[in-house]
C-alpha positions, 0 to 999 in steps of 0.5 A: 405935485411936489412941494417946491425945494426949501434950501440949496441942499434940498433944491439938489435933490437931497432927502430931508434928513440930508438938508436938515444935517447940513444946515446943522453942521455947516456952521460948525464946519471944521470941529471934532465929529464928536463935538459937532454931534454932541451939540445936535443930540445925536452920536457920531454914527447917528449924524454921519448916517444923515450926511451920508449922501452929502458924504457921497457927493463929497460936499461934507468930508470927515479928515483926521476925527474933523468934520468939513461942510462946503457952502452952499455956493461950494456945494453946487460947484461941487455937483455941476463938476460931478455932473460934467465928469458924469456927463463925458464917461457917459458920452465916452461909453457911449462912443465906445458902444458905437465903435464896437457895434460893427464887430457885432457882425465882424465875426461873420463877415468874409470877402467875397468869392473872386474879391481876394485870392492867396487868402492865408491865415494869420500867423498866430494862436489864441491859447490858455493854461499853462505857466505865463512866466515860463511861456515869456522866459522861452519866447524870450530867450529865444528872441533876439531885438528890444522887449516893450513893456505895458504893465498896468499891474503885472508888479506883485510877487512872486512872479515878479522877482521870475520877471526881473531876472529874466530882464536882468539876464537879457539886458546883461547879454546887450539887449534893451527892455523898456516899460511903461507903468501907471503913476499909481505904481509909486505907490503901489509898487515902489519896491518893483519900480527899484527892482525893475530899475535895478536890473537895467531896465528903462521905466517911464509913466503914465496916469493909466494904461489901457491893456496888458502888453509885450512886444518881443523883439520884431518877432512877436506880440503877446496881448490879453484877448481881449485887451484888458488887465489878465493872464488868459486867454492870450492872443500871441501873434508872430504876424508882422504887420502886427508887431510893427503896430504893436511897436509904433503903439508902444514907441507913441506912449513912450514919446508922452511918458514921463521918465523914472527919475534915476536920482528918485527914491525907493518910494518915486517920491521925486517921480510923484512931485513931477506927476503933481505938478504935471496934473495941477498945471493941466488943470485936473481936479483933485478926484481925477488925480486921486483916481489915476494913483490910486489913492484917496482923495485926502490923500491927493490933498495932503500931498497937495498942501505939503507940495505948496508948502515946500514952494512957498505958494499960496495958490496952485498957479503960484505953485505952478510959477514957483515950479517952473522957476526951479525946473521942477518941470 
């Protein structure tokens, strides 16, 4: 039988090393690393080996050379919000394994002889190879209708500069092309979000995208096969139904995306105050908000307590009032 828990920290499930360093540490919360190492007898790499699964777990952080440890209150906080999160992704994949179970045996099933009649074959093909760009360039300008865009993270060069003058070209002779992006885009790719921009094409954002997608026109649809965020295989399908519910998909994220900002700068910095306001007032935590730009944690609250800083708050609902005062959002 195990002996029962000596601290908060071991009563988590934390080894003895763990425990032994928080408690060493937890008074000199703060401090340079390098202080508080010294003053335990241990180097720097030394100290962070024992607090590495409290690193983890983000109850002890490192910023800027500085060492920060959450009380023990704080410390539990911190993992009952992990094991909620951990808890709804596990029942999301879970509904997720159960609504695909039926396509374990989808592939096999047929109507039945004298249950349908004119049974036709789908107007569409499944393909590989080949030059993406190319393949979009000739559907394209042999097209007529508005283009719809998802693009997760189909913004990096050199394909990307083909892409945009290919929008370019066909919002010149009339046409409408509109994208969807992740937020992370402002970070990741502020330079295709302007080039994009430039070239007439209407953006807006979403904290994340499912797949990879464009309609053309009232023509066709072009998806990964299955959905996902890569080149090929790709399924390509004229079948009209399709189209029309690829571009009601399309036209409901349109709807809940939040506009580029026209007046924003090369870098969407207006466009990323917005996003964080949007966030804070939903209530989302710090690490989800880090996760759907893709970038650190320390770099969310950064941003974070500069934005506070530029509204004069003391407290996030007070950023929140101050914001709406100023019709920030």
């Amino acid at each position: 039988m195990a002996p029962p828990p000596e601290s908060v920290i071991s009563a988590l499930g934390f080894g003895k090393a763990a425990d032994r360093a928080y408690h060493q540490v937890l008074p000199q919360s703060g401090r340079e690393l390098v202080s508080v190492a010294q003053s335990v007898l241990l180097t720097p790499e030394e100290l962070l080996r024992d607090l590495a699964p409290l690193v983890e777990m983000g109850i002890v952080t490192c910023e800027e050379s500085r060492i920060f440890v959450l009380g023990p209150g704080e410390a539990v906080a911190r993992l009952v919000t992990l094991g909620a999160e951990s808890a709804a992704s596990a029942h999301e994949r879970l509904d997720a394994v159960a609504r695909a179970l039926p396509y374990l045996t989808a592939t096999t099933v047929r109507p039945a002889d004298g249950e349908v009649e004119d049974v036709h074959p789908v107007d569409g093909e499944i393909s590989s190879g080949g030059n993406p760009v190319q393949l979009l360039a000739s559907l394209i300008s042999n097209s007529k209708g508005d283009l719809l865009w998802l693009r997760p993270d189909q913004f990096r060069k050199p394909r990307e500069d083909a892409m945009a003058q290919i929008v370019g070209e066909q919002i010149a002779k009339g046409r409408r092309s509109r994208a969807i992006y992740p937020v992370r885009a402002l970070t990741e790719a502020p330079q295709t979000l302007a080039l994009r921009a430039s070239v007439g094409e209407e953006i807006r954002l979403m904290p994340q995208l499912p797949t990879r997608m464009i309609v053309i026109g009232t023509t066709h649809v072009v998806l990964p096969e299955p959905l996902g965020q890569y080149d090929e295989p790709r399924s390509l399908v004229r079948q009209r139904g399709w189209v029309q519910a690829m571009t009601l998909w399309f036209e409901s994220m349109w709807d809940k995306a939040s506009p580029l900002s026209a007046s924003a700068s090369g870098r969407g910095a207006g466009d990323l105050r917005t996003f964080l306001l949007q966030q804070l007032a939903s209530g989302a935590q710090d690490e989800q908000i880090a996760r759907r730009l893709g970038v650190s944690l320390r770099t969310v609250r950064r941003r974070v307590a500069d934005l506070m800083t530029d509204l004069g708050a003391d407290s996030r609902f007070q950023a929140g009032v101050e914001a709406a005062k100023r019709g920030w959002i």
